[in-house]
C-alpha positions, 0 to 999 in steps of 0.5 A: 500500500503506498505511503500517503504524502503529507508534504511533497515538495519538487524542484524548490528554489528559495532565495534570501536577498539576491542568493538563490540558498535552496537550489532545486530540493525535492523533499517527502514526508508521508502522514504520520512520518518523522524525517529528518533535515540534516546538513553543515553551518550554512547548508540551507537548512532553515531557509528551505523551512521559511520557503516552505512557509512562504517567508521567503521567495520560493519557488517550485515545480510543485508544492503540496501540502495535504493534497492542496498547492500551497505555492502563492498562499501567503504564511498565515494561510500555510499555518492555518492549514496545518503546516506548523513551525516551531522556530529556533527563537521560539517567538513566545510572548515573556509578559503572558503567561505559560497558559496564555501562550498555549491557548494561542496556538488553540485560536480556532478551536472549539472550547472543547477541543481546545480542552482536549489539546491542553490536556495533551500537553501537559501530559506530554510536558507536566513541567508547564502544567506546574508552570502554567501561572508563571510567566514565559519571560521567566521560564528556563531555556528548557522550558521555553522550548517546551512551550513553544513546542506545546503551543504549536501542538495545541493548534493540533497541525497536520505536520510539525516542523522543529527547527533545531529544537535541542539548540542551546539546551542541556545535554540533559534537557536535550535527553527530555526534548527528544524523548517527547518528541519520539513521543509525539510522532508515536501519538502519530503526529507528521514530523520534520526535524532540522537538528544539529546533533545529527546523532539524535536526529537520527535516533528519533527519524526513520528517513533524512535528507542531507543538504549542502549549499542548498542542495539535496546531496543524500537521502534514505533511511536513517540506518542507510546513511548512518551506514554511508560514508558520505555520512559516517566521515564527513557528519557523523564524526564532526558531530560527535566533535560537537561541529556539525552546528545548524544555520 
């Protein structure tokens, strides 16, 4: 039975001033998938994200999402379809507090489903649920990313992009960050990862593309690549040196 496409992306060119950053990437995710987005400082990885939100100019042979073009909706139509970023600044509001923050994410929801979503996260982060009064302003590195990640889950998207969500953390808060991922793409919810530990992306995705100067250079499963040499000597080994660091 074939893999039922969540995003299916042909021919992607995004530029960033007068640079063309993205140079022709073809990318999939099935439903329910988590893949992964790996690759050097300054290989584009973050700028193919904001092409996909249409934050940038892109442009493409074909960009679907859920079965319906996304190319030419402007970013907040891109979101309120589902397609859901939770970026490396995080962008939380520090004077509302970790349960304002939340019910942002749930604007279009019924009170019910909204109720439904919130139990959800602090299920999967009981730390917000004992933070819930305090204000995000005031939270740890830790905690912020755990809001900003249980926010964009209370929109309850058709796929999640985490952008570098272990970026600046702990190791181990790292160890809680990922493990709740795993957890949410358990409960079935479509993931693409960008990550600069190239070790924990792969733990957590079952497929990845390795991009360099904007292009496409590998993909496969996960335990195919971290067989492949490409991988293996030129991102396995610097990672573990700690030099593998995302855009």
């Amino acid at each position: 039975m074939p893999v039922e496409h969540v995003l299916q992306v042909e021919g992607l060119k995004v530029r960033r001033g007068r640079s063309e950053v993205v140079r022709g990437v073809d990318l999939v995710v099935g439903r329910g998938e988590c893949v992964c987005l790996v690759g050097s400082n300054g290989a584009g990885k973050t700028s193919l994200i904001e092409g996909l939100l249409g934050v940038l100019p892109a442009r493409c042979s074909r960009l679907m999402f859920d079965g319906e073009r996304l190319d030419g909706l402007p970013p907040w139509e891109r979101v309120r379809r589902g397609l859901v970023v939770v970026p490396q600044e995080r962008d939380l509001f520090a004077g509302m507090t970790v349960r304002e923050n939340l019910m942002l994410g749930a604007t279009s929801r019924t009170r019910r489903r909204e109720s439904t979503a919130l139990d959800r996260v602090f299920s999967l982060f009981p730390r917000l649920k004992e933070r819930s009064g305090q204000a995000a302003g005031t939270l740890s590195g830790g905690e912020r990313t755990m809001l900003a990640l249980g926010r964009a889950l209370m929109s309850e998207p058709k796929m999640l992009v985490l952008d570098e969500p272990s970026l600046g953390l702990a190791p181990k808060v790292v160890g809680v960050i990922v493990s709740t991922i795993v957890d949410i793409s358990r409960q079935g919810t479509t993931l693409l990862l960008v990550e600069q530990n190239i070790h924990q992306a792969f733990a957590v995705a079952s497929r990845a593309y390795v991009l360099e100067h904007g292009a496409v250079i590998a993909e496969g499963t996960t335990d195919e690549l971290a067989g492949s040499d490409l991988v293996r000597h030129g991102y396995l080994g610097r990672s573990a040196r700690g030099s593998v660091v995302a855009p």
